[in-house]
N, C-alpha and C positions, 0 to 999 in steps of 0.2 A: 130463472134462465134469462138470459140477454135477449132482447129485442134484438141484438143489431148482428150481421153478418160478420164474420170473423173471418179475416183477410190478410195479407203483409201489406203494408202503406205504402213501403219502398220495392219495385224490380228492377230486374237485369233482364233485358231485351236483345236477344242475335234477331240479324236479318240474314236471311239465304237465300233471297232472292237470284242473285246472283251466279249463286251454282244449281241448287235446288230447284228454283224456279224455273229457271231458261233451259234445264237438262231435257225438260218435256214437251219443248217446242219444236215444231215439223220442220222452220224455217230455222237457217243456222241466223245465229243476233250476234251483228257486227259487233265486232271489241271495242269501236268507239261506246255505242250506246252500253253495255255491260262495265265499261271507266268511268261511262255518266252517271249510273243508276247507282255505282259501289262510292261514287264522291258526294253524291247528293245525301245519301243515306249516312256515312260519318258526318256531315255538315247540318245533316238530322240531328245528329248527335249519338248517334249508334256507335259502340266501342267494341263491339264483334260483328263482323261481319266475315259469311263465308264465301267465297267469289269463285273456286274454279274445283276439277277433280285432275291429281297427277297421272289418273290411271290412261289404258292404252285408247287416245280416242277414235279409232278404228270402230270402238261400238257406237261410243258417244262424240261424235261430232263437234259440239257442241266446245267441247274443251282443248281441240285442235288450237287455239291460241292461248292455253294456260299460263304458257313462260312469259305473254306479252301482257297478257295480263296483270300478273306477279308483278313484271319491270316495269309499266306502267305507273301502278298504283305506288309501289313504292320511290318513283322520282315526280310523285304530283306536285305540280303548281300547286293547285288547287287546294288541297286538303294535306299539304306537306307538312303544314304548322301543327297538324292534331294527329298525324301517325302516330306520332310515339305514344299514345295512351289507348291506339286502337287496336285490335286483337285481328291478324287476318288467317282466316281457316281453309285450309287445302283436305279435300278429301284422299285418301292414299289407301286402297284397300288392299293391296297386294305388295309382295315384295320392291318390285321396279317402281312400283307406282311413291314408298316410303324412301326409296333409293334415290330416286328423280326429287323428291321435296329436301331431303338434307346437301344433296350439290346443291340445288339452286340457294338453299340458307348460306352454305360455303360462299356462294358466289354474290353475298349481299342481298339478294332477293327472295328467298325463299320466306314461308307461310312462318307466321307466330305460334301456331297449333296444325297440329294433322290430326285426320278424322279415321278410326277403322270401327267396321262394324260386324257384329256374330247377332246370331237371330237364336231364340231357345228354343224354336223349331227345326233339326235338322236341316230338313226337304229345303227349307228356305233358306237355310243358312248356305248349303249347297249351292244353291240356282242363285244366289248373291256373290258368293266369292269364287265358286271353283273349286272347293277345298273342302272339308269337313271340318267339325267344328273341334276335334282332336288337333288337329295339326294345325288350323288357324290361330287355337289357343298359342301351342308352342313358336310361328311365324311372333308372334306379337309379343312373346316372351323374350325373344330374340332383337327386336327392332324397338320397342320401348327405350330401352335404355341409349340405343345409337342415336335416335330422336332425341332424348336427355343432354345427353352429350353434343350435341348441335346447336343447341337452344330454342327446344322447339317442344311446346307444352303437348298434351297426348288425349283425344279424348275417345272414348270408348263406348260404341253404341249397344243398347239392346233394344231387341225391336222383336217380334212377336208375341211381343209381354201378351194383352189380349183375348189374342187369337192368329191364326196362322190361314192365308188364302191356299196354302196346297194340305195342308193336315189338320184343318179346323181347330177346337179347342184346345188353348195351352193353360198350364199353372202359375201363377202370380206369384208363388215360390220361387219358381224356376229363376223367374226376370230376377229377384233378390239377392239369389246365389251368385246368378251372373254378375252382379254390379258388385258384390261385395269382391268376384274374383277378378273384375275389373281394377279397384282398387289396390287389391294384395301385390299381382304384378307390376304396379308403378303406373295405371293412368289417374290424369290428371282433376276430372269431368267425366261425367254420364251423362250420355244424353239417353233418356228416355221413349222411346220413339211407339206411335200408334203408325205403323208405316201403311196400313190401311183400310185406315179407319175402322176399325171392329169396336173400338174399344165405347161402352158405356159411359155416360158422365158417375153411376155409383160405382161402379168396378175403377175407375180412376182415383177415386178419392179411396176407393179400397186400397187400392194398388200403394199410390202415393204417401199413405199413413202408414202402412207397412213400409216403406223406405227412408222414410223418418226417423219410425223409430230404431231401424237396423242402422243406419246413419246420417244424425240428426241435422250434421254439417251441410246446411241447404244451397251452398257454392259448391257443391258435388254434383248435384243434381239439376238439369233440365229438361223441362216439357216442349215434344215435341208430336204435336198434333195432324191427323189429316180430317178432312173434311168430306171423304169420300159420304159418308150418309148425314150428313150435314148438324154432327154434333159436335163441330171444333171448340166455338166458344164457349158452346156449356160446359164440355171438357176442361176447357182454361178456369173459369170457375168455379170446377169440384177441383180443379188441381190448386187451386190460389185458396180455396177453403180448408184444404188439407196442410198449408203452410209451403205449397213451393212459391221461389222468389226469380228461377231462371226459365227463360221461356225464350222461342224461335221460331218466326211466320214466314210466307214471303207475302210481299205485295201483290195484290188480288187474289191472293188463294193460290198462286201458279205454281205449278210444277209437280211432285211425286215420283214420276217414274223416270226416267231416261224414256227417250221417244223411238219406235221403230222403223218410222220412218224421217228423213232428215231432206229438206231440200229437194222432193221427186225422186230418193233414191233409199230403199227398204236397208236399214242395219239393224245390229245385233239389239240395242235400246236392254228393256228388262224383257221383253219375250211376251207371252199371253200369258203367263201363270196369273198374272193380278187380273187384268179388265182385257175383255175383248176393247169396248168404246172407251178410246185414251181422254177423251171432255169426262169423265168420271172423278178420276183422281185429282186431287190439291191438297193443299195445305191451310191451315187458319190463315185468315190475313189478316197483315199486319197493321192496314190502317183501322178495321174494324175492332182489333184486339188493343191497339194502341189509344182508340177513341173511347171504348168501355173503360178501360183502367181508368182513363183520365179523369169520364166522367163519377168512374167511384172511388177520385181521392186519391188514387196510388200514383207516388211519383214514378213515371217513366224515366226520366232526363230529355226528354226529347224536345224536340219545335214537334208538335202536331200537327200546324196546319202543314208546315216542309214534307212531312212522311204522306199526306195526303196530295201535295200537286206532285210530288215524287209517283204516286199508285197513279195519278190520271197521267203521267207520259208513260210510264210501263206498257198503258194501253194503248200507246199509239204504237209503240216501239215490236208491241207483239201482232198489234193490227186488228183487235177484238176487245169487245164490253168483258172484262173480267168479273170476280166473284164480289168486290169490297160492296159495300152500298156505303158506307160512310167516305168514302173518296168524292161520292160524287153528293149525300145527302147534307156533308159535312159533318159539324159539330153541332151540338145541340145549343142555341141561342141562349145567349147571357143578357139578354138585352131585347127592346124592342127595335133597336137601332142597330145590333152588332151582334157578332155572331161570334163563336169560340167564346176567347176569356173578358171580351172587350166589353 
């Protein structure tokens, strides 16, 4: 047998900080700072990045300036020279919400990709979309191809692979069927989703090996972790052992849910079904998962030290120490005199 751990050398890195992240914060985050944090991170050298939700922001606040967002990003000074190789992702879970992202592509701005999601838990799939996972199916059957026809790639989440926080244990089957029926209907990507945190690092690499071999095509496929009992990274590492190559953090671990309350004033957010205490929920972060890789060999494409003074102004911009420890520990010394690669 091999000595050495068995790995991909090369990944593919989304940041979602920008939507994901900030959807869980109490305080609405000015559009300036959310232009800064989505330029710094392509300048990172990040080629997906997800930044806003089309949906109605009446629950989620947070996304009350999606369209300025969208128009923003795409007339940057800044980071105009590397759009065209950058992937930008609008989450759209509902009709209006897939409706509102193909005008705005009409009208030159809209997202490169839209996000919808189904859970292989009912109960959850419910208390996420409104709808049952019957009819959600047939919505998406319906809007896939409009999305096609617009130009606008599709990706298609499962998430209580797991386990499920209102109906407890699910099957790892289940999640396979889904992805394969994601596929058959015309999406583009899978995103993989532990939406909260249940999932083991050996039932991942369970998981993960069965979706290999049902479709071995590993640009299908991406890991997306949460850090609710704090085994994000080990998770990235049974999932990088089992041969995945696409993965998606945000910066300090932030974000998970949509937030209940927003500004001193109580909204719809995700509700209690997940966590009474909202400081529970996040996400891997990206500077600690981007500094691991680094340090074992796998190209990111990144600047490392950029994604890391990128994670220490997130923290100013949210106003609190976040989860990373390599944002502030750094890189691991190459030198007696230098620090990272130097």
């Amino acid at each position: 047998m091999s000595s050495l751990m068995q790995y991909p050398k090369k990944v593919v890195l989304g940041d979602i900080t920008v939507r994901d992240g900030f959807q869980h914060e109490e305080k609405v985050i000015p559009t300036d700072a959310k232009i800064w944090v989505a330029e710094e991170l392509i300048l990172a050298g990040y080629k997906r990045v997800e930044v806003t939700n089309f949906g109605n922001p009446k629950g989620m606040p947070q996304f009350q300036d999606a369209d300025e967002v969208m128009k923003r990003l795409r007339n940057s000074k800044k980071v105009g020279h590397l759009m065209q190789d950058v992937e930008l992702t609008c989450i759209t879970i509902r009709e209006k919400a897939v409706e509102r992202a193909i005008e705005a592509r009409k009208e030159g701005y809209g997202p490169d990709r839209i996000l919808f999601m189904v859970s292989t838990s009912e109960s959850h799939h419910r208390t996420n979309s409104g709808t049952s996972l019957e009819n959600y199916w047939k919505m998406c059957e319906k809007y896939i191809p409009l999305a096609h026809d617009a130009g606008m790639t599709v990706c298609g989440t499962v998430s209580t692979i797991w386990g499920c926080p209102i109906e407890g244990p699910t099957e790892l089957k289940k999640a396979v069927e889904f992805t394969k029926r994601w596929l058959d209907i015309g999406a583009d990507d899978i995103e993989h989703a532990d939406h909260d945190g249940s999932a083991p690092p050996n039932k991942v690499y369970e998981y993960y090996s069965m979706i290999l071999d049902a479709i071995p095509d590993t640009t299908k496929h991406i890991a997306h972790f949460h850090v609710t009992r704090g085994w994000g990274l080990a998770n990235v590492l049974a999932a990088l052992n089992a041969g995945i190559t696409h993965y998606e953090s945000t910066l300090g671990g932030i974000g998970g849910q949509p937030a209940n309350f927003v500004d001193g004033i109580p909204v719809a957010g995700t509700g209690k079904y997940y966590y009474e205490d909202p400081s529970i929920t996040g996400l891997v972060s990206t500077e600690d998962m981007v500094v691991m890789m680094d340090e074992m060999g796998i190209d990111t494409g990144l600047d490392v030290d950029r994604v890391l003074s990128t994670g220490r102004m997130v923290e100013k911009i949210v106003g609190r120490r976040l989860r990373s420890e390599c944002a502030h520990t750094g890189r691991i010394p190459k030198s007696l005199t230098g620090r990272g690669n130097a």
